[in-house]
C-alpha positions in Angstrom: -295.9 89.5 -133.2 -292.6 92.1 -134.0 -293.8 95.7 -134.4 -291.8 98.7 -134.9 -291.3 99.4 -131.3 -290.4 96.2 -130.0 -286.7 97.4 -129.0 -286.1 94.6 -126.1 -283.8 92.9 -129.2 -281.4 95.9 -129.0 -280.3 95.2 -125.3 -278.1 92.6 -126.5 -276.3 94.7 -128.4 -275.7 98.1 -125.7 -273.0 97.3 -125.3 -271.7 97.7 -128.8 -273.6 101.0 -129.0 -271.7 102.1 -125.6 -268.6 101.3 -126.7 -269.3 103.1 -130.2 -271.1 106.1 -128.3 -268.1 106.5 -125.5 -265.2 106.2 -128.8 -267.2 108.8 -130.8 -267.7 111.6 -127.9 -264.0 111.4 -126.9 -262.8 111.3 -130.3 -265.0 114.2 -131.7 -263.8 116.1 -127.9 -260.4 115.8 -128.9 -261.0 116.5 -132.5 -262.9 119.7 -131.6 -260.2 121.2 -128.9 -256.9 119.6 -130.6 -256.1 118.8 -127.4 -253.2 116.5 -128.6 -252.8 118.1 -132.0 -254.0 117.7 -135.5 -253.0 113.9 -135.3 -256.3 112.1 -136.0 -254.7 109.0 -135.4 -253.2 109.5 -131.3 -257.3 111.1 -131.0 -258.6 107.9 -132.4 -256.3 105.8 -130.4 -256.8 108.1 -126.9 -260.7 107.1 -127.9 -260.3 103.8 -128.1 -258.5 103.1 -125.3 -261.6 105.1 -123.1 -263.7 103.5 -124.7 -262.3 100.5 -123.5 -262.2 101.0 -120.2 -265.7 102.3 -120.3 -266.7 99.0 -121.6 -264.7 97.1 -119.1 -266.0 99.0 -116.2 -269.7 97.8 -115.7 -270.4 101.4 -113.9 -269.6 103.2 -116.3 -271.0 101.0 -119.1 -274.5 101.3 -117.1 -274.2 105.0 -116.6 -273.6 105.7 -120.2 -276.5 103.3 -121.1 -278.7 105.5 -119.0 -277.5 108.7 -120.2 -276.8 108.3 -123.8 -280.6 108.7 -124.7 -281.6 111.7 -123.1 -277.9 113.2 -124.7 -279.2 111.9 -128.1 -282.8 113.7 -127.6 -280.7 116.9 -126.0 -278.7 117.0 -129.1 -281.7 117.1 -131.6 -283.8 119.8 -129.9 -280.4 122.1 -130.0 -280.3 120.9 -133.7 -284.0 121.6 -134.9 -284.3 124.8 -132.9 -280.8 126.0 -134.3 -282.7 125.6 -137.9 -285.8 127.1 -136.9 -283.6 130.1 -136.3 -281.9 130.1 -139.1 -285.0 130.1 -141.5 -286.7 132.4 -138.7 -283.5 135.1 -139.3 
C-alpha cells in the first residue's frame, strides 16, 4: 500500500535532482557574485558543465546526495526565522 511517505520511488530519480541541485547552486553563485559578468548565458553554461562533472563523478554525486537535504532544511530555518523577525520588528 503507497502512502505519503513512501519516498524509496525517488531514488531512481537522485540523480536528476543532483544534477538539477549542483546546476542551480553554481548558477545562482555566479549570478549572485557576477563573477563572469552580467552574461546569464556563460553562468548558465559554467553551471552546466559542473554540473556535469558532478554527475559523472560518482563521489561527488553521492556526497551531494547526502548533503543536499540537510542544505534544503538549513535554508528554510534561515528563511522562517528571517520572517519571524521581520513581523517581530
Amino acid at each position: 500500500m503507497a502512502t505519503f511517505l513512501d519516498v524509496t520511488g525517488l531514488q531512481y530519480f537522485s540523480s536528476i535532482f543532483v544534477f538539477l541541485f549542483a546546476w542551480l547552486v553554481v548558477f545562482a553563485t555566479l549570478t549572485w557574485t557576477r563573477v563572469l559578468g552580467d552574461n546569464k548565458f556563460i553562468q548558465a553554461l559554467v553551471g552546466l558543465l559542473l554540473a556535469i562533472f558532478v554527475i559523472i563523478s560518482p563521489i561527488a554525486t553521492s556526497i551531494v546526495a547526502d548533503v543536499a537535504p540537510f542544505l534544503v532544511v538549513i535554508f528554510l530555518l534561515i528563511v522562517l526565522v528571517n520572517i519571524a523577525m521581520q513581523m517581530l520588528g
